[in-house]
N, C-alpha and C positions, 0 to 999 in steps of 0.2 A: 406687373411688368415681368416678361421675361426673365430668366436668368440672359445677360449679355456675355457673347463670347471674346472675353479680353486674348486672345492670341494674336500675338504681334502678326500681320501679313510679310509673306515672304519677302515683299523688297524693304519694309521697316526690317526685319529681323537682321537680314543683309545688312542693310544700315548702319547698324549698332552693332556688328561685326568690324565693317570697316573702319567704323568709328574709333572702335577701339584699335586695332590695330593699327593705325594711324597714328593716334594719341602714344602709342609703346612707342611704335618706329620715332616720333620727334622726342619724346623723354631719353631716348638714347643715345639724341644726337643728329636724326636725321632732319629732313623738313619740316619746318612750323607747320604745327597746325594751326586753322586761321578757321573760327565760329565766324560764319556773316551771319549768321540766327540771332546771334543774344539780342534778350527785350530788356533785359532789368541794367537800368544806368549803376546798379552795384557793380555790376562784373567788370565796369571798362572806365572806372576811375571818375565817377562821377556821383558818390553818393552825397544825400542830403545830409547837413549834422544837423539829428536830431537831440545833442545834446544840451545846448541853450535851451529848446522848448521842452525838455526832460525837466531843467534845473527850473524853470521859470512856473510849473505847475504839477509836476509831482508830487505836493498836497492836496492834490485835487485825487489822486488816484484811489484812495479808500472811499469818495463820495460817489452815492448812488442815488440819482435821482429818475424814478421808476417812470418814463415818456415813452407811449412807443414811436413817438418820433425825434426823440432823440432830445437832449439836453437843448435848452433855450440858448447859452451861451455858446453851441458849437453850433445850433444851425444860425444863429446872427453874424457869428463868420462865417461859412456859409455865403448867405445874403451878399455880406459884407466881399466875398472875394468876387463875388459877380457886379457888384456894383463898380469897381475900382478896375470892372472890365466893361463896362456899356451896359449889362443886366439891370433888371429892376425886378428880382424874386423879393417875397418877403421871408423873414424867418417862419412864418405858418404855412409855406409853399415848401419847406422843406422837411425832408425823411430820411433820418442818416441807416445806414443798413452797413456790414461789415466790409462790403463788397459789392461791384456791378452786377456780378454772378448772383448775388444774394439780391441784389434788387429784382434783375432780372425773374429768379424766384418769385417772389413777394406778388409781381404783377402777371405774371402765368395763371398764380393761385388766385389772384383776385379780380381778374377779366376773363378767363378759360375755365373751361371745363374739357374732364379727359374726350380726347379725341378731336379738339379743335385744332385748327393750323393757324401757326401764325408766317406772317410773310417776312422773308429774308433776303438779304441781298446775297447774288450767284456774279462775280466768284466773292468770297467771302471768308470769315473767321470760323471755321469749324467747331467753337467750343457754344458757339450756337446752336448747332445741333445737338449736340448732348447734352445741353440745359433744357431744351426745349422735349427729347426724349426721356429726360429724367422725371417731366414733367406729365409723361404721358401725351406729350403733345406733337404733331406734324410742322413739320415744316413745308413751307408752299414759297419755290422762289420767285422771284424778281430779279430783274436783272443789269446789271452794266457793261454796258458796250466800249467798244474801242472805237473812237471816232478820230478821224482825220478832219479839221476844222478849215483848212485852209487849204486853195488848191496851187497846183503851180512849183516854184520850186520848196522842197524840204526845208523848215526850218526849224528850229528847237520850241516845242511847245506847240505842233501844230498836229501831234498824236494826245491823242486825252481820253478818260476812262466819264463817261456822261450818265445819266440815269434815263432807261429804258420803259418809261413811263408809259406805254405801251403794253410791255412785258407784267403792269397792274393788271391789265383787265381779264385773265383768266385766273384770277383771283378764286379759290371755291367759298360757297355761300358761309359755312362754320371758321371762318378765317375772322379772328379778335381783335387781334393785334400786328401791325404793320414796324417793325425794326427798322431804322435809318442808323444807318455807323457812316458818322460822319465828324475828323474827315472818316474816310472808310478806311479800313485793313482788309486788303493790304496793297488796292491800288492808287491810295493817296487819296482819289477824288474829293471834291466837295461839294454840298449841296446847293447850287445856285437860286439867284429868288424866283425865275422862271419854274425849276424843278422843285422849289418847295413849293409854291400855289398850286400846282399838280397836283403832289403829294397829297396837300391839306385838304384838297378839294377831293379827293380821291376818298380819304380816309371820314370827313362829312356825306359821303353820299355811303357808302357800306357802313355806315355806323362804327370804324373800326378806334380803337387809341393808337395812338401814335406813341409811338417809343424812340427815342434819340439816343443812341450812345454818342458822347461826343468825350470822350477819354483823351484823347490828342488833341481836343480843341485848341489846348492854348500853344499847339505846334503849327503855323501857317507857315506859309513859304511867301505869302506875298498881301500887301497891306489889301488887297482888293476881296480879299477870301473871308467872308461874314460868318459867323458863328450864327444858328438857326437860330437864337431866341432871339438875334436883331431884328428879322423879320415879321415881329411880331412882339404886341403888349403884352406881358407877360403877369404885370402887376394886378391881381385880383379887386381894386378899388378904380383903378385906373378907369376913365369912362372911355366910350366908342371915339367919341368927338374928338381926342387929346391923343388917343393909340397911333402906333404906327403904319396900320390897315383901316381903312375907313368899318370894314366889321370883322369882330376879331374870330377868331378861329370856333367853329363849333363842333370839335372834335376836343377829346384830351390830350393833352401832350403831356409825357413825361420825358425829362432831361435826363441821361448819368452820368456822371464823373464822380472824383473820390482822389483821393493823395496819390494812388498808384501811381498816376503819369505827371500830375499835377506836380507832387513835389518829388518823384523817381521814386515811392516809399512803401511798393505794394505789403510790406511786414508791418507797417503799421494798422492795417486792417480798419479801413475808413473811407466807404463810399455814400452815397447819397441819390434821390430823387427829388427833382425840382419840377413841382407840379402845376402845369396851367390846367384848368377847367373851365367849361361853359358855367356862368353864375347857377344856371337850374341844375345842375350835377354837379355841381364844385361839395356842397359837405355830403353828399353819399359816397362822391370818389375817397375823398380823405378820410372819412368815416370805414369804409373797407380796407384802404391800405393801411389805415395805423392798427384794424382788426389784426391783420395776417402780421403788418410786426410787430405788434403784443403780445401774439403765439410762440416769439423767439427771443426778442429783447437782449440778440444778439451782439449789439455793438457794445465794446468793453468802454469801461469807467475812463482808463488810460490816454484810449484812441481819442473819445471824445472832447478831453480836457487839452489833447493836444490838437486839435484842430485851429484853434484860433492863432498861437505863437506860428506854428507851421504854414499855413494861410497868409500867413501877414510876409513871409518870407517868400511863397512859391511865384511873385514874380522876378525874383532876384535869381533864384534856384533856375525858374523855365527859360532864362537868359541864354546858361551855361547848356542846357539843354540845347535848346536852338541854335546857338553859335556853333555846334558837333554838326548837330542834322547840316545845318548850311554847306559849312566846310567839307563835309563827305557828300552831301547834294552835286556840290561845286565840284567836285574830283568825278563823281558817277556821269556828270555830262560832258565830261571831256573824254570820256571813254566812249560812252552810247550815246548818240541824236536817238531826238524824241520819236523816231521812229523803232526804235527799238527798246528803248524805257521812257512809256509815256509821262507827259508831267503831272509832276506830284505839287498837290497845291497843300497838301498838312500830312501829320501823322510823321514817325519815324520808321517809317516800310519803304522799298522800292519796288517796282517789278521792272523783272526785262526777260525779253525775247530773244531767244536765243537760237530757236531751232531745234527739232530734233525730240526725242524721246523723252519725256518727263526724267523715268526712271532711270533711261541709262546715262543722262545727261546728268542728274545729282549724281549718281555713283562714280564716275566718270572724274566729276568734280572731284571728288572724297579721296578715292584712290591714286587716282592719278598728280593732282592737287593741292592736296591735302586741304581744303576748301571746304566747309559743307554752308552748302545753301537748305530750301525750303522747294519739295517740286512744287509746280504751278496744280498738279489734280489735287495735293493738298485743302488747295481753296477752291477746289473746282470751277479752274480756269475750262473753257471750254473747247479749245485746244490743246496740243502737246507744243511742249518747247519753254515755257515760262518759269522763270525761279523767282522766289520771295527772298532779297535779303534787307537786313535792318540795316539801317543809316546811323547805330549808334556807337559802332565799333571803335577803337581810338585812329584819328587817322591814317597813323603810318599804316598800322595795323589793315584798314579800311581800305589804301590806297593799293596795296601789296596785295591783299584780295583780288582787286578787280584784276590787278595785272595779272593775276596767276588766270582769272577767268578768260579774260581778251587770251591768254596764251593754249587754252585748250582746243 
C-alpha cells in the first residue's frame, strides 16, 4: 500500500481553526459553543455504570480461556441478548472481536482478496472506506435515494431515504462482499422485507456474503421497523418447514453489534459476528473466520467477562438512550417537515436539507453560530446543502442548536 497522504484538506484545516476559535471566544465569555456531532452518550450525560458488572466479575479478569471465538460464557449472552429480543442465534453462531472495525477486518481477510470490492451504501459512513483501503480493497457503491412516498399535500413522514436496488446491478464481477448498515448512518433508513428479498436474492445470485451492521439496532423510532434477522431463520438446527421463509437464505449473512451502542460503552472494547450459513458452507465459513481470529485473539479477559452482567442490563440502559433520541426527534420535527429532514426510522443521526453549499454552509454554521454540524459531501450526499447532526445532545442543548440553525 501506498504511503497515504494524512494532510488535513483546506476546508477541514479551516475547520479546526474555527473550531478553535470559537471554543476561546465562548471560554471567555462569549457564545456557547454547541457540538450537534457528538456520538458517544459519555459526553452528554448519559453514561453506562459499569461499576456493578466491574464488582460482579472481576475475578474473572486473570482467566484466559484460549477460543478464537471467544469465551462460551460471553457468547451465551450474546445468544441470550438476542433472544430476549425475538433472535434465535446460538452461542456456536457467535465471534466476539474487539470491535465492528475489527470484525469488519476479520471478514475482508476472510472472503477478499487484494483488489476486490466490496459494495457500500452511497451516501454513507466514511470509516468504510478506510477499512476497506486498509484492506487493500475497493469500494463499489450502491445507493439510497430520496423518495417522496406520497402525493398531494406534504405531510411529515412522506420524504424517506429507500434502497436503490437498482443501483445493485452494476455491481463489478470481483465484488465479495455486500455491506447493509441498517438502520443506516446517517440517514436513519431501514431495511424493509420488500428491500431485504432483494438484497438476499441479489447477494444468492453473485455468490456474494452479506454483511449487516446493525449497531443502532436496538434504536427504532417506530414499533413497525424489524431488525433483518426477523426476516429470516437464523437458528442453524432450525428446519426449512418451521423458518420464517419457506427456503431459507442461500447466501451468508453476517450480523454486527457490540456494547458500543448497545450499552453507550465503545471503551469497553466488545463487538461481535453473529453468523448464519447455508448448511453445505456453514463449518468452512466458521472454520475461516475463527482461522483469522486465532491470528489476533484480540478480545481481552475483561471485556469478555463483562458481557453478560452488561447485557443483562442494556435494555434498561437502551431505554434512556431512546427516550433522548425521541425527545430531540420530537424537537427536530417541529423545526423541519419531512420535506426537509426526511424520516428517520433508527439510529441516533439526522439529516436535513438546507440549501446551499456544503462547505460554506458548515462554516457559516461554526463562525457565525457557533454550531458545528457534519457537511453532507462528508457522506457523500450527492448533492450540496445537507448536514449530519446527532440526536444525542442534552435537550436543551439540542433544542438551542436547531434554533441557532433555523436563525442562520
Amino acid at each position: 500500500m501506498k504511503q497515504k497522504d494524512l494532510t488535513p484538506t483546506p476546508f477541514f484545516a479551516e475547520l479546526e481553526r474555527a473550531k478553535s476559535e470559537v471554543q476561546k471566544d465562548a471560554a471567555a465569555g462569549g457564545l456557547a459553543f454547541i457540538d450537534m456531532t457528538v456520538s458517544s452518550p459519555l459526553r452528554v450525560g448519559l453514561p453506562f455504570d459499569v461499576t456493578p458488572a466491574v464488582d460482579a466479575v472481576k475475578q474473572e479478569f486473570n482467566l484466559w480461556d484460549v477460543n478464537p471465538a471467544g469465551t462460551l460464557k460471553a457468547r451465551e449472552a450474546v445468544a441470550e441478548y438476542y433472544r430476549s429480543r425475538g433472535g434465535n442465534f446460538t452461542p456456536g453462531q457467535i465471534i466476539l472481536t474487539a470491535s465492528t472495525s475489527e470484525a469488519y477486518s476479520i471478514l475482508f481477510k476472510a472472503f477478499c482478496n487484494p483488489g476486490d470490492a466490496i459494495l457500500t451504501p452511497v451516501p454513507g459512513y466514511p470509516l468504510l472506506d478506510t477499512l476497506a483501503e486498509l484492506e487493500n480493497l475497493e469500494c463499489y457503491p450502491y445507493f439510497l435515494k430520496l423518495k417522496r412516498e406520497k402525493a398531494g399535500k406534504e405531510r411529515c413522514g412522506d420524504f424517506r431515504f429507500v434502497l436503490d436496488t437498482d443501483s445493485l446491478l452494476s455491481a463489478p464481477a470481483n465484488a465479495k462482499i455486500l455491506l447493509l448498515v441498517c438502520p443506516h448512518n446517517p440517514t436513519g433508513h431501514s431495511v424493509s422485507l420488500s428491500e431485504w428479498k432483494e438484497v438476499v436474492r441479489f447477494c444468492e445470485e453473485r455468490n456474494l456474503v452479506l454483511v449487516v451492521d446493525e449497531v443502532f439496532g436496538d434504536y427504532r423510532f417506530s414499533e413497525n421497523v424489524r431488525r433483518s434477522w426477523e426476516y429470516v431463520s437464523c437458528h442453524p438446527e432450525r428446519s426449512a418447514a418451521k423458518s420464517k421463509d419457506p427456503v431459507p437464505p442461500k447466501c451468508p449473512i453476517v450480523w454486527l453489534n457490540g456494547l458500543s451502542k448497545i450499552c453507550g460503552s465503545p471503551q469497553v472494547k466488545l463487538g461481535w459476528m453473529a453468523v448464519y450459513a447455508p448448511e453445505a458452507m456453514r463449518e468452512s465459513i466458521h472454520e475461516t473466520l475463527e482461522y483469522v481470529a486465532d491470528a489476533y485473539l484480540s478480545v481481552s479477559a475483561p471485556a469478555q467477562a463483562l458481557a453478560a452482567p452488561m447485557l443483562k442490563q442494556s435494555a434498561a440502559y437502551g431505554a434512556r438512550i431512546s427516550e433522548r433520541l425521541r425527545q430531540n426527534l420530537a424537537a427536530l420535527r417541529e423545526k423541519f417537515p419531512s420535506k426537509y429532514c426526511p424520516e428517520i426510522f433508527g439510529g441516533w443521526y439526522a439529516v436535513i436539507r438546507l440549501g446551499g453549499d456544503d462547505e460554506e454552509l458548515t462554516l457559516r454554521l461554526l463562525k457565525e453560530k457557533h454550531v458545528l454540524v457534519q457537511p453532507g459531501f462528508f457522506f457523500d450526499f450527492d448533492e450540496d446543502g445537507w448536514i449530519v447532526i446527532s440526536l444525542l445532545q442534552e435537550p436543551a442543548v439540542f433544542a438551542e442548536g436547531l434554533r441557532r440553525i433555523c436563525s442562520l
